[in-house]
C-alpha positions as CSV (number, residue, x, y, z in Angstrom):
1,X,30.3,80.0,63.7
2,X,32.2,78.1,66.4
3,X,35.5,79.0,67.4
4,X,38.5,77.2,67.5
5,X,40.2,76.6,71.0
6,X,43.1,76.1,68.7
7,X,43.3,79.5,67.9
8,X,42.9,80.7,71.4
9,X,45.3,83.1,72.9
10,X,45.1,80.1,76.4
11,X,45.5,77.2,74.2
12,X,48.8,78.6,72.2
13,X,49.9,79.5,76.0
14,X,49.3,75.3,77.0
15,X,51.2,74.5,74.3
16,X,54.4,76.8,74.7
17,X,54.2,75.5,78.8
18,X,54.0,72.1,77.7
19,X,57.0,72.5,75.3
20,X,59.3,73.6,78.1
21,X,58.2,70.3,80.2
22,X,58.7,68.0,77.6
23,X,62.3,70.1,76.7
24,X,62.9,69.8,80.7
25,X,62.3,66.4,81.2
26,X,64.2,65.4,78.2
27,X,67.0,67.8,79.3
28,X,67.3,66.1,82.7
29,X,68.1,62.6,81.4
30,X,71.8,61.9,80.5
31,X,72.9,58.8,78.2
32,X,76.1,57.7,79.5
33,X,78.1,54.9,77.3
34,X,80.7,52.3,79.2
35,X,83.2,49.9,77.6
36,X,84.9,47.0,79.6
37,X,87.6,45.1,78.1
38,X,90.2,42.8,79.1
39,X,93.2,43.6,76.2
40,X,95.0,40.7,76.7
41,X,98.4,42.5,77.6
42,X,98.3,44.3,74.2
43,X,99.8,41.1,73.1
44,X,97.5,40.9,70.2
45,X,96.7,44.4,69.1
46,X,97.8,48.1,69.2
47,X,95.5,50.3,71.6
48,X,95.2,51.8,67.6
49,X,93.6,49.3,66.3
50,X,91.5,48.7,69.1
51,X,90.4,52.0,68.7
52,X,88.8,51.4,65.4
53,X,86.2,49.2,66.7
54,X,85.6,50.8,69.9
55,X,84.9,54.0,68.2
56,X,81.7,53.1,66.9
57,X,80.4,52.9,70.3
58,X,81.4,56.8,71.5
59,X,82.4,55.0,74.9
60,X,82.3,57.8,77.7
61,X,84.1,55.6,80.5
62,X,86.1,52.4,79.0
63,X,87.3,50.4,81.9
64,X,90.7,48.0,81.0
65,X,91.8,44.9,82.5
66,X,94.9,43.2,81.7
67,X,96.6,46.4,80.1
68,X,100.4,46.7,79.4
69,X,102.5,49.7,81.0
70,X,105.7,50.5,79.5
71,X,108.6,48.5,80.2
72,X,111.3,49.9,82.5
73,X,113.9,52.0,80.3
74,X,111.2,51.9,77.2
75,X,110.6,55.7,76.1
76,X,107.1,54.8,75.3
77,X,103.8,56.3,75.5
78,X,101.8,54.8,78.1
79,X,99.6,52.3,76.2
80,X,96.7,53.5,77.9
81,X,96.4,57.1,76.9
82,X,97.5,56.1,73.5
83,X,93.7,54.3,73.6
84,X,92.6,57.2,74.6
85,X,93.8,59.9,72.8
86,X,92.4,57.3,69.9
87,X,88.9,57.3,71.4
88,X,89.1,61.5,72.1
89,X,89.0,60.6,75.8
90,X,91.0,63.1,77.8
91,X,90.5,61.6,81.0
92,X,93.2,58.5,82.6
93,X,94.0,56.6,85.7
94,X,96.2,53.7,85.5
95,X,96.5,51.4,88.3
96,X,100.0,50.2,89.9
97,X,99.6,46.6,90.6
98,X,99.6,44.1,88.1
99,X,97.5,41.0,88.1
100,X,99.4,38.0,89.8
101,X,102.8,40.0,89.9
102,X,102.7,39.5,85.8
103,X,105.3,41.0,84.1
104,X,107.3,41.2,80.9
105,X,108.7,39.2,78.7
106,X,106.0,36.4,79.2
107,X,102.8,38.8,79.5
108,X,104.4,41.7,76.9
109,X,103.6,43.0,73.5
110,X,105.1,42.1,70.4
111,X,107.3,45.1,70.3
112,X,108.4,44.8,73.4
113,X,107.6,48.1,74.9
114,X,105.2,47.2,77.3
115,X,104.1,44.6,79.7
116,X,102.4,43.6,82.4
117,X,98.6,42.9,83.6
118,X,97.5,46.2,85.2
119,X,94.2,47.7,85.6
120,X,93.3,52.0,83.9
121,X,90.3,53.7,83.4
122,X,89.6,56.1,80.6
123,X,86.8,58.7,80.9
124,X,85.4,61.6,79.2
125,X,85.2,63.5,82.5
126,X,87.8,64.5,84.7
127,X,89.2,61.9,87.3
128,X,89.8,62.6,90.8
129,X,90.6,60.2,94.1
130,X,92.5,57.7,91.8
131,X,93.5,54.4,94.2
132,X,94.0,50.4,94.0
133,X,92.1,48.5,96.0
134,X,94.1,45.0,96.9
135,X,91.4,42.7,97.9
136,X,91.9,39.6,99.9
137,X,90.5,36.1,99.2
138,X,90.8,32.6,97.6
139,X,92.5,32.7,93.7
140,X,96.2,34.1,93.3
141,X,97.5,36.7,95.3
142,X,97.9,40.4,94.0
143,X,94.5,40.3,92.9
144,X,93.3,44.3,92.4
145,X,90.6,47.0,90.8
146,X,91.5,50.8,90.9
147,X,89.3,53.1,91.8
148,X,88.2,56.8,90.4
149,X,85.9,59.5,91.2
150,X,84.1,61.6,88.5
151,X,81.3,63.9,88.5
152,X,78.4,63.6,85.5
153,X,76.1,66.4,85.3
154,X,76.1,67.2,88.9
155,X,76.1,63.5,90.2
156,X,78.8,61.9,91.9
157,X,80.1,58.7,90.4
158,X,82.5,56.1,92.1
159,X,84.1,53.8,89.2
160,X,85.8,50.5,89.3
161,X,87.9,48.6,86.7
162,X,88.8,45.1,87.9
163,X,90.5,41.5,87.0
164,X,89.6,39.2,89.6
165,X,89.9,35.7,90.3
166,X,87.1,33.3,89.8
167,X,85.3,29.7,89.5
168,X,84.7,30.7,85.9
169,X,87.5,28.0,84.9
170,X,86.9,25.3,87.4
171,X,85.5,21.8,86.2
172,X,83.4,22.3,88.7
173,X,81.0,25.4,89.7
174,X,80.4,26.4,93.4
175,X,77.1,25.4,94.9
176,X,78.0,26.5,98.7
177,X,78.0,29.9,99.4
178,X,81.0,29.3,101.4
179,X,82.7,29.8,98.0
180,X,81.5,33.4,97.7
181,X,82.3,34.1,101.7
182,X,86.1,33.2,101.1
183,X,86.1,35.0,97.4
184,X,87.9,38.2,96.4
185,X,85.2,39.4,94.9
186,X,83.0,39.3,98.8
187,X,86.2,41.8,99.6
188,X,85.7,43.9,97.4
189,X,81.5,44.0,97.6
190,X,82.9,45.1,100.9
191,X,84.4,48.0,99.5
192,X,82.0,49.0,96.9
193,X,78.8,49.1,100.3
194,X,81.3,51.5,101.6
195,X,81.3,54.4,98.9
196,X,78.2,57.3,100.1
197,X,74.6,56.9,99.7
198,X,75.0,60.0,97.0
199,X,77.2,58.6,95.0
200,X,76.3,56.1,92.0
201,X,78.7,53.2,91.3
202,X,80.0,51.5,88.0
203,X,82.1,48.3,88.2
204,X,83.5,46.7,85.2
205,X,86.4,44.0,84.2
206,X,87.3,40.9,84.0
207,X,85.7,38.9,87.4
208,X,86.4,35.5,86.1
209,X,82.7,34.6,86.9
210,X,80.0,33.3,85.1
211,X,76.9,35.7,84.7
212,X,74.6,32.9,86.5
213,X,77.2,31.8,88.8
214,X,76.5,31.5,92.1
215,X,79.5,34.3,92.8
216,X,77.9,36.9,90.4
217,X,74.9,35.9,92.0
218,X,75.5,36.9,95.3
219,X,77.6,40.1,94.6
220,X,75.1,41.7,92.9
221,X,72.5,40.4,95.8
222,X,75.4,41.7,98.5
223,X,75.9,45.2,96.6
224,X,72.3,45.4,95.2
225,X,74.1,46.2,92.0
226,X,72.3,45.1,88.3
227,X,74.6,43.5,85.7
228,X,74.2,44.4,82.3
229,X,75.9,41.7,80.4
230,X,73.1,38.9,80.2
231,X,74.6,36.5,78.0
232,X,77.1,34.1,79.5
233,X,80.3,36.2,80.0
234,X,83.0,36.3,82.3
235,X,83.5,39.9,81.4
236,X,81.3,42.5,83.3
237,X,79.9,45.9,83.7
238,X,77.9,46.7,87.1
239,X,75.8,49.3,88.2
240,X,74.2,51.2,91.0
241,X,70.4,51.2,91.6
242,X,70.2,53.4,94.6
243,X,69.9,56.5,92.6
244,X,67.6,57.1,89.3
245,X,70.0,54.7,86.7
246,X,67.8,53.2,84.0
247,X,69.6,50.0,81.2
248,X,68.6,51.4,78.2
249,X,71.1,49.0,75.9
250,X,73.7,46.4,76.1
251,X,76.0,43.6,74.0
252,X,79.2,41.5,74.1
253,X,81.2,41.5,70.9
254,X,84.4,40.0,69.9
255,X,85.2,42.7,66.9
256,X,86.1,40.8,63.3
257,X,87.4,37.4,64.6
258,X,87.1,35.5,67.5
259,X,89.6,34.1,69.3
260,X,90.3,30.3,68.3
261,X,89.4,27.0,70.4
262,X,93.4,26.9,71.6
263,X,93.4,30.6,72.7
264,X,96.4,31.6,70.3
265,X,96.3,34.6,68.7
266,X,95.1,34.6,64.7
267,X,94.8,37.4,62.3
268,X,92.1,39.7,62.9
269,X,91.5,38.6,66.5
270,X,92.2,41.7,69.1
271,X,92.1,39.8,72.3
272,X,90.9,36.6,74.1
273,X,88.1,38.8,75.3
274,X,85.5,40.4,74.1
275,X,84.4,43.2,75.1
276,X,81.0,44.4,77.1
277,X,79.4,47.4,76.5
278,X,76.2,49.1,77.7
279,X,74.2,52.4,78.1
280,X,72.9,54.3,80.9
281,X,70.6,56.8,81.2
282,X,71.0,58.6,84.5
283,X,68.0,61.4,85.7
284,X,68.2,64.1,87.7
C-alpha cells in the first residue's frame, strides 16, 4: 500500500512553514487610502455633508484645497477638524496662507463663519513638521501647499496638499517648456527633490493643470513622481516611486450632482470639484 506524503510528519511541517510566509508577506503590505479635494470655500456644503460621501471611501490622508478657516471674532469650530472628526480622522494641519490673499465675504460660507482659500491636511496618523511652502512663479501671487510629516508602519512619509496656478484655463495650452521653467509648480518640484531618499512623498490638490499637459508632464518627469488620476482632471494626487509604492486603485467623482455649465451652485452639488481618490499599497 503506498503512503501518502500528505500524511507525512515533513509534509504537515511544509505546509505550517509555508503558512507563515504567505501570513508574512501579506502582513508586510499596507493599503493606504488618499482623498484630494478642492471644497470650494465651503460655500456649497458643510464639511458634514461632505462627510457622507467621503466616508464610503475610509480615506486615511484627505488632502483640502480651497478650505474656509473661521472668520476673525467667529466662535467656530475650525471647518477642517469638523471634516475630520466626521471622517474619525484624528489627525490635522491647517495651512496659514490663503490662495491669492482670498478672504471673506466674497470667498465665505453661507453662514458666514468661515472664509478664505487655505490649504489642511487630515490624516489617520499623527502629524509632525507642519509648514507652508510659498512657491514662486508665473500665476497670482500667494500661491502655497503645506507640508506634513507622518510615519506609516515604520516608513517615513512627506505629504503635500496644494492649490496652484495653472494653464489649465488658458485658451491656449503651453507647447514650450519655457512655460514649465517659469511655473510655480517647477518651484515647488524643487522642493519636493529636496525631502530624503528614505522618505516616500504624496502630493495632492488642486494644480490647475491638465493630466496630459505639458506642466503635469514635466513635474512628474522632474520629481519622477506617478499620477494616479488618469482621466482629464485638474485635480491631483502624486506619488513617490523611489521606495516599494504599488497603484492598486483610483477614480474622480463629483458625489450626487455635478456642478452646472455656469459654475453656480445647485442643489445636491458639494463643490465645483470633484474629488480624486486612490489606493496605495506600500511594502516593507
Amino acid at each position: 500500500m503506498k503512503k501518502s506524503y500528505q500524511s507525512t510528519p515533513i509534509f504537515a511541517l511544509f505546509l505550517s512553514i509555508l503558512s507563515i510566509i504567505l501570513s508574512t508577506n501579506q502582513a508586510s503590505a499596507t493599503k493606504l487610502r488618499v482623498v484630494a479635494y478642492n471644497v470650494a470655500c465651503g460655500q456649497w456644503a458643510t464639511p458634514e455633508r461632505i462627510a457622507q460621501e467621503l466616508k464610503v471611501l475610509k480615506p486615511d490622508i484627505v488632502l483640502l484645497s480651497e478650505v474656509p478657516k473661521a472668520n476673525r471674532g467667529k466662535k467656530a469650530k475650525d471647518w477642517s477638524h469638523r471634516l475630520a472628526d466626521a471622517l474619525d480622522l484624528d489627525h490635522v494641519h491647517v495651512g496659514t496662507v490663503s490662495s491669492a490673499g482670498h478672504k471673506s465675504p466674497k470667498w465665505g460660507d453661507p453662514t458666514g463663519n468661515y472664509g478664505g482659500k487655505f490649504k489642511s491636511i487630515l490624516s489617520r496618523t499623527p502629524l509632525t513638521e507642519g509648514k507652508d511652502i510659498s512657491v514662486e512663479g508665473s500665476g497670482w501671487k500667494r500661491a502655497s501647499a503645506v507640508r506634513v510629516e507622518t510615519e506609516i508602519d515604520g516608513r517615513k512619509f512627506a505629504l503635500y496638499s496644494l492649490h496652484l496656478p495653472g494653464f489649465a484655463h488658458h485658451k491656449r495650452q503651453p507647447v514650450e517648456l519655457s512655460a514649465w521653467e517659469g511655473s510655480k509648480h517647477k518651484a515647488l518640484a524643487d522642493h519636493i527633490n529636496a525631502e530624503k531618499e528614505s522618505y516616500d512623498v504624496i502630493v495632492g490638490g488642486d494644480f490647475n493643470e491638465w493630466t496630459e499637459g505639458l506642466v503635469m508632464k514635466s513635474m512628474l518627469k522632474e520629481t519622477k513622481m506617478k499620477n494616479s488620476t488618469k482621466e482629464k482632471s485638474i485635480d491631483h494626487i502624486l506619488y513617490s516611486t523611489k521606495n516599494k509604492m504599488k497603484l492598486l486603485q483610483a477614480g474622480r467623482d463629483w458625489g450626487p450632482k455635478n456642478q452646472n455649465k455656469d459654475n453656480v451652485k445647485s442643489d445636491g452639488c458639494l463643490s465645483d470639484h470633484p474629488w480624486v481618490w486612490c489606493e496605495l499599497e506600500i511594502s516593507n
